[in-house]
DOBAVEX-18231 format. One record per residue: residue number from 1; residue in one letter; x, y, z of N, C-alpha, C, CB in turn. Coordinates in Angstrom, 3 decimals, m for minus. Last residue first. Glycine has a CB too. Layout:
! residues N
- i  aa  nc1  nc2  nc3  cac1  cac2  cac3  cc1  cc2  cc3  cbc1  cbc2  cbc3
- NUM  A  X  Y  Z  X  Y  Z  X  Y  Z  X  Y  Z
...
END
This chain:
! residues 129
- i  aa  nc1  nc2  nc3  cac1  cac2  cac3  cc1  cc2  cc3  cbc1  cbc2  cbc3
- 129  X  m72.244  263.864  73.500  m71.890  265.355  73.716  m70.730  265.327  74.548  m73.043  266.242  74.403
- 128  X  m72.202  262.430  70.827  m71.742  261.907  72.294  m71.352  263.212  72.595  m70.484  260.652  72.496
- 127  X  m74.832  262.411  68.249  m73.326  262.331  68.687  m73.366  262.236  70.136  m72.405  263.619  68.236
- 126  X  m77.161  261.933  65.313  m76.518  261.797  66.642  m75.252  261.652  67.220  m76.904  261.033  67.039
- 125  X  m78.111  261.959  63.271  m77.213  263.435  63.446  m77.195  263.213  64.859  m77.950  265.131  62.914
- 124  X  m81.882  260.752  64.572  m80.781  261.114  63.609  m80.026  262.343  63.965  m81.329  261.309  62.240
- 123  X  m83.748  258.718  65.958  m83.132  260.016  66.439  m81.939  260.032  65.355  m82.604  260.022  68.195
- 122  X  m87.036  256.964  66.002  m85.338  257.180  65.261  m85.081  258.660  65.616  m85.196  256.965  63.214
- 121  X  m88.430  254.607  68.280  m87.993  256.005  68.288  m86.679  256.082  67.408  m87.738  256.527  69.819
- 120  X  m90.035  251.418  66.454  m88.652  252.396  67.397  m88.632  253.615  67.490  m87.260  252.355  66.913
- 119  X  m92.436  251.455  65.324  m91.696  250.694  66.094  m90.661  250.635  66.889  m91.510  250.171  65.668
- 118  X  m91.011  254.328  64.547  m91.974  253.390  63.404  m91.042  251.754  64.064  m91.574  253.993  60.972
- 117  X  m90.902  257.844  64.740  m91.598  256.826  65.822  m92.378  255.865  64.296  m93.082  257.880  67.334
- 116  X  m88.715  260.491  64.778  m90.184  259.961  64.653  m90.048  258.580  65.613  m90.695  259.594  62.837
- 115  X  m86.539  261.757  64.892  m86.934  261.953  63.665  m88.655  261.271  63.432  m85.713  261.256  62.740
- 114  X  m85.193  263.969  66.976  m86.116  262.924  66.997  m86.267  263.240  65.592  m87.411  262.917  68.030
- 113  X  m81.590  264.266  67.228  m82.556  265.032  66.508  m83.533  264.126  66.535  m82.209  265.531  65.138
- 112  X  m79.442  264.297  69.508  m79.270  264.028  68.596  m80.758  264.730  68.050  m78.827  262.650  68.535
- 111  X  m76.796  262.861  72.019  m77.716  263.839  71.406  m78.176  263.689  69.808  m77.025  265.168  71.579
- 110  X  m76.994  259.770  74.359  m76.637  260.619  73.298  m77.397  261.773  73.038  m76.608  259.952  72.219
- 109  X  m75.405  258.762  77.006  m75.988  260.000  76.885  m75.642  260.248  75.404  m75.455  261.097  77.950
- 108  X  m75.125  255.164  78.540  m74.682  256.600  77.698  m75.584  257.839  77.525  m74.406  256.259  76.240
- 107  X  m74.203  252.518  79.943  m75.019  253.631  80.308  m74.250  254.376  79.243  m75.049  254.204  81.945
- 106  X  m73.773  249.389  78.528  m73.296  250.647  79.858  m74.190  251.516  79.344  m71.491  251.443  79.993
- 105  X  m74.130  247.969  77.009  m74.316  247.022  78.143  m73.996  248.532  79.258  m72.982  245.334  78.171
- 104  X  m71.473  248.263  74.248  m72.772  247.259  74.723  m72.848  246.876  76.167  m72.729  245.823  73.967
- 103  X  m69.690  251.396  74.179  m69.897  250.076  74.711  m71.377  249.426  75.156  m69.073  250.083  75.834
- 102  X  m68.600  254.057  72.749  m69.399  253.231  73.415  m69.413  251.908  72.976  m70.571  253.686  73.422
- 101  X  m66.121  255.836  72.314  m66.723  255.723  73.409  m67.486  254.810  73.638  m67.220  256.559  73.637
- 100  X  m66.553  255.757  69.114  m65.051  255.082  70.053  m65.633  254.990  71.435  m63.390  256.278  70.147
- 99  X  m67.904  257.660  67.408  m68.715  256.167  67.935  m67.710  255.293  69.055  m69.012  254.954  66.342
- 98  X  m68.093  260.545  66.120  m67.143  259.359  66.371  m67.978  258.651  67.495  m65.479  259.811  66.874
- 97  X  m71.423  261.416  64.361  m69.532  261.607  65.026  m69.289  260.217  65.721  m69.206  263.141  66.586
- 96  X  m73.812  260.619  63.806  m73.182  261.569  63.174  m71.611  261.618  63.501  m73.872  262.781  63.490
- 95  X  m75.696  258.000  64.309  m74.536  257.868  64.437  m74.188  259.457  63.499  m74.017  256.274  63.916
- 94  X  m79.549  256.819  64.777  m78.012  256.876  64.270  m77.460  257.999  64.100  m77.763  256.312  63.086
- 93  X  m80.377  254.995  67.035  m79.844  256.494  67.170  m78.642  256.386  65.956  m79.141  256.932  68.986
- 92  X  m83.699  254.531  67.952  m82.229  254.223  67.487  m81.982  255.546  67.050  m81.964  253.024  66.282
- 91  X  m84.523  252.894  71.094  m84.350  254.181  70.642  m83.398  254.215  69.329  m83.791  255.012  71.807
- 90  X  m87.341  249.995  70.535  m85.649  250.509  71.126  m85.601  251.903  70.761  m84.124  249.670  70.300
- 89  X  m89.889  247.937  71.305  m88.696  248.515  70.677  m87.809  249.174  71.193  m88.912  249.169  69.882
- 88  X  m90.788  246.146  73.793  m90.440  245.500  72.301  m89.123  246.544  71.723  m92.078  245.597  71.058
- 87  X  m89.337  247.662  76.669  m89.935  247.239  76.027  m89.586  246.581  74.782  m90.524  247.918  76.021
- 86  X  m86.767  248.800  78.413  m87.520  247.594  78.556  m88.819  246.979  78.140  m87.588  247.533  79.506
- 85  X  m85.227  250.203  76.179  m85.811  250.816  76.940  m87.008  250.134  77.758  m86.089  251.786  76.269
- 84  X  m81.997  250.731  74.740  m83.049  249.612  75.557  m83.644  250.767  75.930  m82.532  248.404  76.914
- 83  X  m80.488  251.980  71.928  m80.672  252.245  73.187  m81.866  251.112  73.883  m81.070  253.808  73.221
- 82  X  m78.098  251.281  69.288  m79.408  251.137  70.025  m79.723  251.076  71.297  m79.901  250.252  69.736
- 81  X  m76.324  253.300  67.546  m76.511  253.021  68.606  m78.214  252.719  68.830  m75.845  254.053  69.332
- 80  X  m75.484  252.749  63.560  m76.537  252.929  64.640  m76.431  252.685  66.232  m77.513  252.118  64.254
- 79  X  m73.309  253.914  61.197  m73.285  253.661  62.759  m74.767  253.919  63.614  m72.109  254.739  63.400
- 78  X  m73.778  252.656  57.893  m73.912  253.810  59.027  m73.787  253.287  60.394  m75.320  254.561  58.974
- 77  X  m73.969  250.162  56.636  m73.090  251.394  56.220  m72.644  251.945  57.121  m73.613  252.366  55.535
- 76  X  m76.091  248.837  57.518  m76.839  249.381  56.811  m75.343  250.405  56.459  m78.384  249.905  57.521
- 75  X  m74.567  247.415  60.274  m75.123  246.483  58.744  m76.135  247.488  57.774  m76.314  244.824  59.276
- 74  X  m73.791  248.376  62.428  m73.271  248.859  61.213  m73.595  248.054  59.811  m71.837  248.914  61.433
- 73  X  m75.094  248.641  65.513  m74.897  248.473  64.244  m74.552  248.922  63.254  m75.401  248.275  63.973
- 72  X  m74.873  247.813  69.000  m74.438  248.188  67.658  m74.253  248.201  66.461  m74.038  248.235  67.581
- 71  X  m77.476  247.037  71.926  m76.324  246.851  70.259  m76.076  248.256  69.917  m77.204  245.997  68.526
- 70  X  m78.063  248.437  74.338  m78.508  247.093  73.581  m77.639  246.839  72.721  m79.792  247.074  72.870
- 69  X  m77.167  250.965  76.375  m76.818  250.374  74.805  m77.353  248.538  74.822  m74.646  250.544  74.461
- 68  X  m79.329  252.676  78.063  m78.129  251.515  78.056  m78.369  251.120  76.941  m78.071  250.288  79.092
- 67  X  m79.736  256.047  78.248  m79.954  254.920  78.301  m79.065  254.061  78.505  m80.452  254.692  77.527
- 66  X  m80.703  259.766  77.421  m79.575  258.613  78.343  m80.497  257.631  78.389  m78.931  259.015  80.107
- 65  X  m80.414  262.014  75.283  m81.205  260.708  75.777  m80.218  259.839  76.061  m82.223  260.022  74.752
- 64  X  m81.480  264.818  74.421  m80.319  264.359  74.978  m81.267  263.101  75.457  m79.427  265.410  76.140
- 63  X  m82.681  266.485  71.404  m82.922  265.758  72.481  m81.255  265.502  72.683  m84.035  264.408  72.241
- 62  X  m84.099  269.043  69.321  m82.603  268.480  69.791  m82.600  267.666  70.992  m81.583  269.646  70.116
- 61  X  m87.012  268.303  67.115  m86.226  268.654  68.494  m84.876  268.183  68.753  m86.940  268.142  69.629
- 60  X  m88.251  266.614  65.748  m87.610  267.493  65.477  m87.105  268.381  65.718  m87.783  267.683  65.118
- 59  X  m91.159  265.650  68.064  m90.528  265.561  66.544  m89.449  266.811  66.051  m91.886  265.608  65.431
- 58  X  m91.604  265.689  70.716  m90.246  265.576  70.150  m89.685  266.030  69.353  m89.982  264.820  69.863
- 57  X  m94.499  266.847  70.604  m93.365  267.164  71.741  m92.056  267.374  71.506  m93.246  266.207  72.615
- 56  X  m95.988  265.687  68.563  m95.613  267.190  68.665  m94.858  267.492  69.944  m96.912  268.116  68.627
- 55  X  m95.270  263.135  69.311  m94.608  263.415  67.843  m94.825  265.127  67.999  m95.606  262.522  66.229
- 54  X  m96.950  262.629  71.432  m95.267  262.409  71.341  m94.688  263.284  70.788  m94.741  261.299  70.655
- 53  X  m99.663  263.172  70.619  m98.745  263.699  71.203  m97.115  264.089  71.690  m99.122  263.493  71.564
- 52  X  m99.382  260.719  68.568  m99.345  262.354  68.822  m99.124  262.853  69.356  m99.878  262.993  68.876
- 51  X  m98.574  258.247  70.222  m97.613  258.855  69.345  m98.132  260.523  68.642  m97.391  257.639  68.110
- 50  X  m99.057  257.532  73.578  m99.894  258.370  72.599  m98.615  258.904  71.511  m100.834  259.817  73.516
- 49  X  m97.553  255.607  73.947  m98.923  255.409  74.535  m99.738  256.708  73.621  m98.921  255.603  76.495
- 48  X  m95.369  254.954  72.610  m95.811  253.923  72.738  m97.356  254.306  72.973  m95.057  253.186  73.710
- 47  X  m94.084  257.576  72.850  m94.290  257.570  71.870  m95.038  256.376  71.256  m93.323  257.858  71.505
- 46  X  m93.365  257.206  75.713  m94.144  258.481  75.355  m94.877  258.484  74.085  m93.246  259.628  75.296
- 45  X  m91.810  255.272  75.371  m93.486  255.360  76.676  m94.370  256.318  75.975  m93.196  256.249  78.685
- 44  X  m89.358  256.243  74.877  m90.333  255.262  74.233  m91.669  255.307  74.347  m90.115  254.114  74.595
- 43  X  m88.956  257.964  76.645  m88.998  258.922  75.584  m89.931  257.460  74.592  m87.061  259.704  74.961
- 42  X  m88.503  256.425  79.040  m89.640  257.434  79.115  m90.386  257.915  77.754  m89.061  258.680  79.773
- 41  X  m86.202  255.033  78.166  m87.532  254.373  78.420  m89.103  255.472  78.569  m87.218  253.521  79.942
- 40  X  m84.150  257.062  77.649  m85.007  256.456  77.161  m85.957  255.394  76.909  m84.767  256.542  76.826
- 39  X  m84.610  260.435  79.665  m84.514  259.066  79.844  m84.794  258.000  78.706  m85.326  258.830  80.844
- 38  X  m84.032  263.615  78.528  m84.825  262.495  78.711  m84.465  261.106  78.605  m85.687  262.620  77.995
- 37  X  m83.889  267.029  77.768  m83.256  265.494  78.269  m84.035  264.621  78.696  m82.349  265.479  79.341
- 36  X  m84.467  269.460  74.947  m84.905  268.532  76.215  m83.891  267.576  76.557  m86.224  267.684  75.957
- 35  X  m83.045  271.097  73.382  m84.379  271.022  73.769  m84.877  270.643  75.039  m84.897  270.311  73.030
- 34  X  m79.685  271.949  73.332  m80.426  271.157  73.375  m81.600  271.610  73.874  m79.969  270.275  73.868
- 33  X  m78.555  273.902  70.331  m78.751  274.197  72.137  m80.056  272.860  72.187  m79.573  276.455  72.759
- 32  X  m76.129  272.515  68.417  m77.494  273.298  68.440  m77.555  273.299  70.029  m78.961  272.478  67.566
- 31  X  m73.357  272.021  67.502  m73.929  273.397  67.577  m74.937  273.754  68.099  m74.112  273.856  66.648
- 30  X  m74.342  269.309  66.968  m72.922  269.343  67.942  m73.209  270.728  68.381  m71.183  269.140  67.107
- 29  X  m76.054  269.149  64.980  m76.887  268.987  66.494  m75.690  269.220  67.066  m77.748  267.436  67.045
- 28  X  m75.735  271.623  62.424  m75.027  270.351  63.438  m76.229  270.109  64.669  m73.205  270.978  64.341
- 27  X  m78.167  272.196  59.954  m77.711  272.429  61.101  m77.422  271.417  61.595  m78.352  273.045  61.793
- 26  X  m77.889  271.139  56.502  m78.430  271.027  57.675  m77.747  271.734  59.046  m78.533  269.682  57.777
- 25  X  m76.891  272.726  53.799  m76.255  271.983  54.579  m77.179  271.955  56.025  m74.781  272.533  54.652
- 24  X  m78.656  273.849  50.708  m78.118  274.217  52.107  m78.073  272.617  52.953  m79.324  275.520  52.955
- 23  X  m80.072  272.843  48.568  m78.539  271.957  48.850  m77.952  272.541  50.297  m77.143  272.335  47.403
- 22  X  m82.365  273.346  48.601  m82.193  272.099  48.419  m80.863  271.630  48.856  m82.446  271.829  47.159
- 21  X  m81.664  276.032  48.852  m82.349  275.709  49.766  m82.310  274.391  49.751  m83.464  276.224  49.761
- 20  X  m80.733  276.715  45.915  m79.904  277.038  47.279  m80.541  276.041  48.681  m80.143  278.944  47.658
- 19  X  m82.757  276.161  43.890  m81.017  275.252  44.421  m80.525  275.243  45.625  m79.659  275.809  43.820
- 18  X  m84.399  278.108  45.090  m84.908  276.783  45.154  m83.543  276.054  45.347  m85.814  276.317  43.815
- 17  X  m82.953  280.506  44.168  m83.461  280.317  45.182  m83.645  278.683  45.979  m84.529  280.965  44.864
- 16  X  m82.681  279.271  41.372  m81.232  279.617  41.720  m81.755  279.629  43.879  m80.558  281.737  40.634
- 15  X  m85.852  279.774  40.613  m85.198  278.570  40.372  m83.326  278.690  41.268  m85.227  278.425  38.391
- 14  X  m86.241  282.378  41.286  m86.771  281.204  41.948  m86.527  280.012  41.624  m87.886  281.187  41.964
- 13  X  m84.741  283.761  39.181  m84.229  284.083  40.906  m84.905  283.150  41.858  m84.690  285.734  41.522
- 12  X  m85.595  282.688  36.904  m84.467  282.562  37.334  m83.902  283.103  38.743  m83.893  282.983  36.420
- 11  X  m88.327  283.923  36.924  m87.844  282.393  37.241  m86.891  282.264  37.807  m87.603  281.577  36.301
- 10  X  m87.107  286.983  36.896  m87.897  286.595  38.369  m88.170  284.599  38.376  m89.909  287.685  38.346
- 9  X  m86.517  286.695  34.335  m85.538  287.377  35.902  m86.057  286.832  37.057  m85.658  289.191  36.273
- 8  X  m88.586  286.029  32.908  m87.980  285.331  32.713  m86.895  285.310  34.360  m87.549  285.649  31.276
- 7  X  m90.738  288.871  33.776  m90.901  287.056  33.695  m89.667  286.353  34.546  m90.729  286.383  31.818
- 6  X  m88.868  290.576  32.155  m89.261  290.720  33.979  m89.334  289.140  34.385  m91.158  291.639  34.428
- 5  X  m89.042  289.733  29.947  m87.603  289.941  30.533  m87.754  289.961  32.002  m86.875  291.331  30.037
- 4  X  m92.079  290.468  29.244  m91.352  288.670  29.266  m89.972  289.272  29.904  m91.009  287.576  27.231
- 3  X  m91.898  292.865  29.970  m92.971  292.406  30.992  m92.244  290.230  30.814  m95.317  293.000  30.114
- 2  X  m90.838  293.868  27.472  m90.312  293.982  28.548  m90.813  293.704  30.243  m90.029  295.032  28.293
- 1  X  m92.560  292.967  25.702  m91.188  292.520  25.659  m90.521  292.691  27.020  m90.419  293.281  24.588
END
């Protein structure tokens, strides 16, 4: 009886555990100490010529990535900045904070979080440091 009460205490501290962790709130990239800076034609290159390697360099790292804005998009809801990088694909960067600063065709510096590499470099929880 008293080996099921143990049981039962110890689900219930791994189930209430589990909630917590599912719903904890991600870390800001506005807060985090950046990783690296990098150009984004380089940061493409990188992920164009060997995406392993890339992917254990970047993946999930706080990057700063200066480029020139190609577009802007908002046809999925969300604010994507797309960065050039004089190849097929692009850096995309979507959009955590205010988006008022940029302009198609100039130079910017975003930050933000590599999330991978699928034809484009996606960098998510991106902002304008």
């Amino acid at each position: 009886m008293i080996a099921a009460f143990i049981i039962l205490v110890l689900i219930g501290i791994g189930v209430e555990y589990g909630y917590y962790l599912f719903n904890k709130p991600r870390s800001s990239v506005v807060s985090s100490t950046t990783d690296l800076q990098i150009d984004a034609k380089a940061l493409f290159h990188d992920f164009e010529t060997n995406d392993s390697l890339a992917s254990s360099r970047y993946l999930n790292k706080v990057i700063e990535v200066k480029g020139i804005v190609q577009a802007i998009d908002s046809s999925a809801g969300n604010i994507a900045v797309l960065l050039a990088t004089g190849s097929a694909g692009l850096i995309n960067c979507a959009m955590a904070g205010n988006t008022v600063r940029v302009q198609e065709k100039k130079e910017i510096l975003i930050k933000g979080r590599c999330a991978g590499y699928m034809l484009d470099v996606i960098m998510v929880d991106c902002v304008i440091p």
